[in-house]
C-alpha positions as CSV (number, residue, x, y, z in Angstrom):
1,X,-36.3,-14.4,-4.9
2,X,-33.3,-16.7,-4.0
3,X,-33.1,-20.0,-5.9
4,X,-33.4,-23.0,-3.6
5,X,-32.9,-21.2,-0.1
6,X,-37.0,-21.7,0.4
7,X,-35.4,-25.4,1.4
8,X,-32.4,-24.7,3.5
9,X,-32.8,-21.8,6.3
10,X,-30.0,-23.0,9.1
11,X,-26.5,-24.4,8.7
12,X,-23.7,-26.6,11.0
13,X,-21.1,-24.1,12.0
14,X,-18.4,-24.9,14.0
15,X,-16.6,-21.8,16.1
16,X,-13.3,-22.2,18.6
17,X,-14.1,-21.6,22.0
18,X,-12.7,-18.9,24.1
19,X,-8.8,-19.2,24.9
20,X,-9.2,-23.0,23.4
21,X,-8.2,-24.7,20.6
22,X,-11.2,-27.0,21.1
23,X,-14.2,-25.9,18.7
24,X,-17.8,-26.2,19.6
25,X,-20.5,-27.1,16.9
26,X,-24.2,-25.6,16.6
27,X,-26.6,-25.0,14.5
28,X,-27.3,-21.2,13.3
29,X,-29.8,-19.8,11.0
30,X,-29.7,-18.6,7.3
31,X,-30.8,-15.9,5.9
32,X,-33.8,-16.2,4.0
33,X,-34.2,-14.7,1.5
34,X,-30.4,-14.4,0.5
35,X,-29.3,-10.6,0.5
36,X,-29.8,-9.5,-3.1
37,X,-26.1,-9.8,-4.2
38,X,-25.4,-12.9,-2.5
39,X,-24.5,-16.5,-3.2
40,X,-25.0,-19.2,-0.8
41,X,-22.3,-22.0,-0.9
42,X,-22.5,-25.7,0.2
43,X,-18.9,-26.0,1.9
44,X,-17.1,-29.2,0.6
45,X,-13.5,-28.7,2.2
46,X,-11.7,-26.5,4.4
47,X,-8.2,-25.3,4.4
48,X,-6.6,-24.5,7.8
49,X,-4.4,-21.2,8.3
50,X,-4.1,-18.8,10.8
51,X,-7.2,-17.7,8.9
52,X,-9.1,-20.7,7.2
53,X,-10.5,-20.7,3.6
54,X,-12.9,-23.1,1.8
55,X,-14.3,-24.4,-1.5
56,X,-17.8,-25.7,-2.4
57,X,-20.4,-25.2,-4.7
58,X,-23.2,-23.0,-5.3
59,X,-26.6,-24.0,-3.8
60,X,-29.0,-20.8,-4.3
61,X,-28.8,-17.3,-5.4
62,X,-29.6,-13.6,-4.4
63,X,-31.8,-12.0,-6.6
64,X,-29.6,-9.4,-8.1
65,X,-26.5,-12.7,-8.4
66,X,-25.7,-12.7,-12.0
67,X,-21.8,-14.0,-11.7
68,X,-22.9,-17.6,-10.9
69,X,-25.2,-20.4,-11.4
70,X,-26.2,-23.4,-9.0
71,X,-23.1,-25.7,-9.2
72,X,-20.6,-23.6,-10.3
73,X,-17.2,-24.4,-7.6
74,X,-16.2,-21.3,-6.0
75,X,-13.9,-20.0,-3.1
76,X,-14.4,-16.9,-1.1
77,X,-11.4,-14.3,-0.6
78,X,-10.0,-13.8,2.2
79,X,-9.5,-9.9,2.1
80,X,-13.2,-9.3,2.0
81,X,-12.4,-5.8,0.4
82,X,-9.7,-7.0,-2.2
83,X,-11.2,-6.7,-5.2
84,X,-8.9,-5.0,-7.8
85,X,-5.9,-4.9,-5.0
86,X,-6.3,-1.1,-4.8
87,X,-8.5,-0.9,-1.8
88,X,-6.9,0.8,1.1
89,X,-8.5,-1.0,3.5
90,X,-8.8,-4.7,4.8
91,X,-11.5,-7.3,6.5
92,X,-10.5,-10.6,6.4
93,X,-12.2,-14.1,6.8
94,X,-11.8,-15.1,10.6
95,X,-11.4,-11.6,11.6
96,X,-13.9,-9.0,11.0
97,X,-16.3,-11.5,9.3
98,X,-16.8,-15.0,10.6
99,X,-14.3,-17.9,8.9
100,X,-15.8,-20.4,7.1
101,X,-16.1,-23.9,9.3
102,X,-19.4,-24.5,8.4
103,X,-21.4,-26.7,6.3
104,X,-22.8,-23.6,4.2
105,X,-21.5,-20.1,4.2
106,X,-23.5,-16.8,2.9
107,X,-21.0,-14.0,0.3
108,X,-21.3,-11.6,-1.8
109,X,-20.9,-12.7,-5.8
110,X,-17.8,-10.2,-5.7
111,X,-15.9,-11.9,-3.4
112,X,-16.1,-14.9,-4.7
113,X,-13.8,-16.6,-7.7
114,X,-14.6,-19.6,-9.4
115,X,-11.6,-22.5,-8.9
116,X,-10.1,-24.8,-11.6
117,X,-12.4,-27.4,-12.5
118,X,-9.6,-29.9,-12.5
119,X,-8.5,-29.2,-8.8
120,X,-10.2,-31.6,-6.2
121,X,-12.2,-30.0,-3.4
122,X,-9.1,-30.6,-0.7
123,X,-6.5,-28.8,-3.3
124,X,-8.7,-26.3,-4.1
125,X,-9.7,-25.3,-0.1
126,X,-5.7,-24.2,-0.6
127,X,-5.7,-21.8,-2.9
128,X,-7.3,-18.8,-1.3
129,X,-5.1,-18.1,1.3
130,X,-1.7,-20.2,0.6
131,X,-1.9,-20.3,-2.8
132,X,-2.6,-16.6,-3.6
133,X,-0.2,-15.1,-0.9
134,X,2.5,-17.5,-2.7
135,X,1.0,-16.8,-6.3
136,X,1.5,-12.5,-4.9
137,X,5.0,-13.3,-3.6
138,X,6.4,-14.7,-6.7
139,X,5.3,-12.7,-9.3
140,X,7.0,-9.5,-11.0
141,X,5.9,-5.6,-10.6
142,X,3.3,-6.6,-13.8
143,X,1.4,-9.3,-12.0
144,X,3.3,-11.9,-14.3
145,X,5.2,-15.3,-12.8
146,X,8.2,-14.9,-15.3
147,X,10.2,-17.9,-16.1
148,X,13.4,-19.3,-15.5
149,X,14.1,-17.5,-11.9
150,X,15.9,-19.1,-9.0
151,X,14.2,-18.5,-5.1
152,X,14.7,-19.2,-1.6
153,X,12.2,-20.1,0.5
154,X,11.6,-21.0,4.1
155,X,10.2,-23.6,5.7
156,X,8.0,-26.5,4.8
157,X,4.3,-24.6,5.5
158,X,1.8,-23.9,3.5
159,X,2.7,-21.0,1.7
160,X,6.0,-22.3,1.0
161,X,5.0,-25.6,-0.1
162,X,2.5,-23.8,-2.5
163,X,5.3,-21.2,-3.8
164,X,7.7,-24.6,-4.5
165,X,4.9,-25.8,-6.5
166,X,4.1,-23.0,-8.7
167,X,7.7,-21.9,-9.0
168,X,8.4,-25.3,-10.6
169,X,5.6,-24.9,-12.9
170,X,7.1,-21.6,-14.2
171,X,10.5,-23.3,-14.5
172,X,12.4,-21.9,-11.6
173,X,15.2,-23.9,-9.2
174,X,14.2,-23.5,-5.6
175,X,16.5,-23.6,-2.5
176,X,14.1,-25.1,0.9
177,X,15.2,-24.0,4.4
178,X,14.1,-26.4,7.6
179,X,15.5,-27.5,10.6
180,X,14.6,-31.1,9.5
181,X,16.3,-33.3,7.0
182,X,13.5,-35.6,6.4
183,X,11.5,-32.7,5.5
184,X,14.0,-31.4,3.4
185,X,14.0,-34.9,1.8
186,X,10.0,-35.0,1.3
187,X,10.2,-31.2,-0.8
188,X,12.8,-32.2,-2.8
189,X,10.9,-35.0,-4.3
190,X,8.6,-32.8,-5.2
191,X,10.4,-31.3,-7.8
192,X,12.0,-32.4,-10.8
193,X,15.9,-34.0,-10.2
194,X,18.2,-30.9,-9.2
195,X,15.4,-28.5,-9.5
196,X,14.8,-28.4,-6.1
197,X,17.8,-28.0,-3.3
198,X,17.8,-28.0,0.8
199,X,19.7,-26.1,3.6
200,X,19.3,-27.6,7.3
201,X,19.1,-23.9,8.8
202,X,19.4,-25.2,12.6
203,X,22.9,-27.2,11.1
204,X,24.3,-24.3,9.3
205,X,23.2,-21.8,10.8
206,X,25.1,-19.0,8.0
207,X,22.4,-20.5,5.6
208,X,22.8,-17.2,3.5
209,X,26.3,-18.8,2.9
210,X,25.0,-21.9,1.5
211,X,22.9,-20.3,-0.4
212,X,25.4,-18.4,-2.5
213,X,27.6,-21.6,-2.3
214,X,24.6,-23.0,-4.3
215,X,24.2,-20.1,-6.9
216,X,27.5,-19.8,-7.8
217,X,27.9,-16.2,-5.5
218,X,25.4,-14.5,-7.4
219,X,22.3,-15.1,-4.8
220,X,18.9,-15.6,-5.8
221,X,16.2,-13.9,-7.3
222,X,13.5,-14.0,-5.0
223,X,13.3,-14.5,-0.9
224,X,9.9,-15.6,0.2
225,X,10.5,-14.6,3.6
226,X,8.8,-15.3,6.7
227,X,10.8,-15.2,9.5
228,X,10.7,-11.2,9.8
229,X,13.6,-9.3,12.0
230,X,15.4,-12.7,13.2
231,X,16.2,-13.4,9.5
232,X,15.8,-10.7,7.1
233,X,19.5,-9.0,6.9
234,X,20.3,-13.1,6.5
235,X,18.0,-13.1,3.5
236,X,19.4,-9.7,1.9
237,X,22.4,-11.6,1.8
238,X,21.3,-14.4,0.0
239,X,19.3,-12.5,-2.4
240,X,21.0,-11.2,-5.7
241,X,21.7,-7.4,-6.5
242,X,18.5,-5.9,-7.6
243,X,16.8,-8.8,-6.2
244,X,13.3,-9.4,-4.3
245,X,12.2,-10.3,-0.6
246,X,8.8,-10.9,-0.4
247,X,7.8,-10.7,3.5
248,X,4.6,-13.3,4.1
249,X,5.1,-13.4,7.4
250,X,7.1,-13.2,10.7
251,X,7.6,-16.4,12.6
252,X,10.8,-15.9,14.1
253,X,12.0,-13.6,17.2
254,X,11.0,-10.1,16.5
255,X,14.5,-8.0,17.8
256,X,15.6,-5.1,16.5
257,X,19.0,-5.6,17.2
258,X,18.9,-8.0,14.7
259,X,18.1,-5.6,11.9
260,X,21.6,-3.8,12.2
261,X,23.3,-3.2,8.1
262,X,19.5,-3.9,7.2
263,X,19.6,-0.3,5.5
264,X,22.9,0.3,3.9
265,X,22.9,-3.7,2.5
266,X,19.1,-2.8,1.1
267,X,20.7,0.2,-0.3
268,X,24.1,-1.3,-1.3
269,X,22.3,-4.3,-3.0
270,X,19.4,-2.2,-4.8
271,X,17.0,-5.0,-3.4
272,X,12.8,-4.2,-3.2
273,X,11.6,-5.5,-0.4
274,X,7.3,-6.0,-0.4
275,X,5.1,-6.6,2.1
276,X,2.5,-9.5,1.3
277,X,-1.1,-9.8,2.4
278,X,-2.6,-12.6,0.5
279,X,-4.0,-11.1,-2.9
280,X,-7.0,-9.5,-4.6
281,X,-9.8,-11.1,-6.2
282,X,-8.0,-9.7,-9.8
283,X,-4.6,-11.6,-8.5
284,X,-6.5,-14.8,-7.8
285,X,-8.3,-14.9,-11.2
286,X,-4.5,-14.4,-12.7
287,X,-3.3,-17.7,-10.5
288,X,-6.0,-19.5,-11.5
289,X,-5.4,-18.9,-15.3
290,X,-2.2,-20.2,-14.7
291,X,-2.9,-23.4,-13.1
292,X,-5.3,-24.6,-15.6
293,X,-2.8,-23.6,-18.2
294,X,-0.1,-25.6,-16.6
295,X,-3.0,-28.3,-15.3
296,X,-0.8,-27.7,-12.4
297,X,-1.9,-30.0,-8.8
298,X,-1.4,-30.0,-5.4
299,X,-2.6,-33.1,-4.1
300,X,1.7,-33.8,-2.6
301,X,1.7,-30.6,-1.2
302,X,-1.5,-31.7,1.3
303,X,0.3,-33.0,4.4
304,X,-2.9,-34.4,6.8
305,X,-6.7,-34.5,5.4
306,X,-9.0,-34.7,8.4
307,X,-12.4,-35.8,8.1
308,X,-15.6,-34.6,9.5
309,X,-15.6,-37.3,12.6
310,X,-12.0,-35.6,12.9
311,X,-12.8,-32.1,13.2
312,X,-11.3,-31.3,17.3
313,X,-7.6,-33.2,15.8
314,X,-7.4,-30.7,13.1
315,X,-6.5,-27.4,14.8
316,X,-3.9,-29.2,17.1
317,X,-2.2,-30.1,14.3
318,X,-1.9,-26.8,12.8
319,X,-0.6,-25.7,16.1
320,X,2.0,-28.5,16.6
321,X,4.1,-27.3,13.3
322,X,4.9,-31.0,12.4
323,X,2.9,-31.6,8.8
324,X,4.9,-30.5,5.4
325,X,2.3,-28.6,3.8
326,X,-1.6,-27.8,4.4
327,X,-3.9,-29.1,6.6
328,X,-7.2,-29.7,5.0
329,X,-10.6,-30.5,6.7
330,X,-13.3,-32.5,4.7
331,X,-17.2,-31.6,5.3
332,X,-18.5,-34.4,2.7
């Protein structure tokens, strides 16, 4: 038998409405009793991505739930079917399972990983999907964050803001790309003094230039890129021989024409290029070790917190591109 869902059988969930950015909020029934391998968790914050991701605490168990106890702070995966990262297939939050914009959401114990107990509930709603595709796009072939690298990344989002600060925690210098100098300005106090550098990519437009300017010729270590075909030969020129690109994502115009040398400078410049699709459940266990080693935060990296009363303002923000960082929603 479940412990404690005798007293709670429906929850507040809150689902976008068809070909609107407007969501709609209802009341929905929980199972009861909880499947056997289930945890039931009280939402306390949401984090807002093209796929949302939350963290709360456990309110009731399955019967067969052994992994947690009532209270313990958790966060769902997003890749339902990530566990060790060699699953070859993939359901995510907000896709083939519902998200998680409701007061209380229903997983299975395996999907779920406990979250710093140092983190507050809005910077640990940011971990899940931000954090670990950052945490994934950082570290080496070994699942380590190695020390002392230099990286590029682009853009002020979420996943970029979240790579600045766990590079910095492992010691790295960062080059920022935006087409805005005050933004530029807000991630470079981030960081410590000269740690952190910008390139206005709309006012010098041959960023790749700059960013060899800025490493003495020799490129960077690491590319978190994002911008796909528009920018990717762009960023195998500003990555180092036998560097990395990390593609998270691809924001910019998608042209093929625009890949031409992509092959021979991959080839010429012995660079990997990975594809990145947020982490497993082993990946985020590994993050997490490392930001309660490092008692690393995130509170500067959270751009808008909306509260409950606040709810319809949140996605339009998302959409509008103008916050540095994450967007977080508050349920408590």
């Amino acid at each position: 038998m479940s412990v404690a869902s005798s007293i709670l059988n429906s929850r507040t969930v809150y689902r976008r409405t068809p070909n609107s950015r407007t969501l709609s909020r209802s009341s929905e029934s929980l199972p009861n009793p909880l499947p056997p391998t289930s945890i039931l968790i009280e939402v306390h914050a949401v984090s807002l991505n093209y796929r949302d991701n939350a963290a709360g605490t456990v309110v009731a168990l399955g019967s067969h739930a052994p992994r947690f106890a009532i209270g313990d702070r958790v966060s769902p995966i997003l890749d339902q079917d990530a566990i060790t990262g060699d699953e070859q297939t993939r359901r995510w939050l907000g896709g083939e399972f519902d998200g998680v914009l409701a007061s209380h959401v229903v997983m299975d114990e395996q999907v779920c990983i406990r979250i710093p107990e140092h983190l507050d509930w809005t910077e640990a709603a940011c971990l899940p999907n931000a954090g670990l595709t950052a945490w994934s796009s950082l570290i080496n072939a070994q699942g380590e964050l190695p020390a002392g690298r230099t990286a590029l990344l682009q853009g002020t989002g979420g996943v970029s803001m979240m790579a600045l600060k766990l590079a910095i925690a492992a010691g790295w210098k960062v080059i920022m790309t935006s087409s805005s100098d005050s933004k530029l300005a807000d991630v470079q106090a981030v960081g410590p003094e000269g740690r952190v550098q910008g390139i206005n990519h709309r006012s010098e437009p041959a960023w790749e230039e700059k960013v060899l300017k800025l490493t003495d010729g020799r490129g960077v270590d690491l590319v978190v890129e994002n911008g796909g075909m528009e920018s990717l030969v762009q960023s195998l020129k500003a990555v180092r021989k036998g560097g990395t690109i990390s593609q998270v994502g691809y924001l910019g115009k998608q042209d093929t024409a625009a890949l031409a040398g992509f092959v021979s400078l991959m080839i010429d410049k012995t660079v990997t290029s990975r594809g990145i699709n947020v982490g497993s459940c082993r990946e985020f266990e590994r993050m997490n070790r490392f930001i309660e080693m490092t008692g690393l935060r995130f509170d500067d990296v959270i751009g808008r917190v909306y509260g409950i009363d606040h709810i319809q303002e949140a996605p339009e923000g998302l959409q509008t591109g103008s916050t540095i960082g994450k967007i977080v929603i508050t349920l408590k």
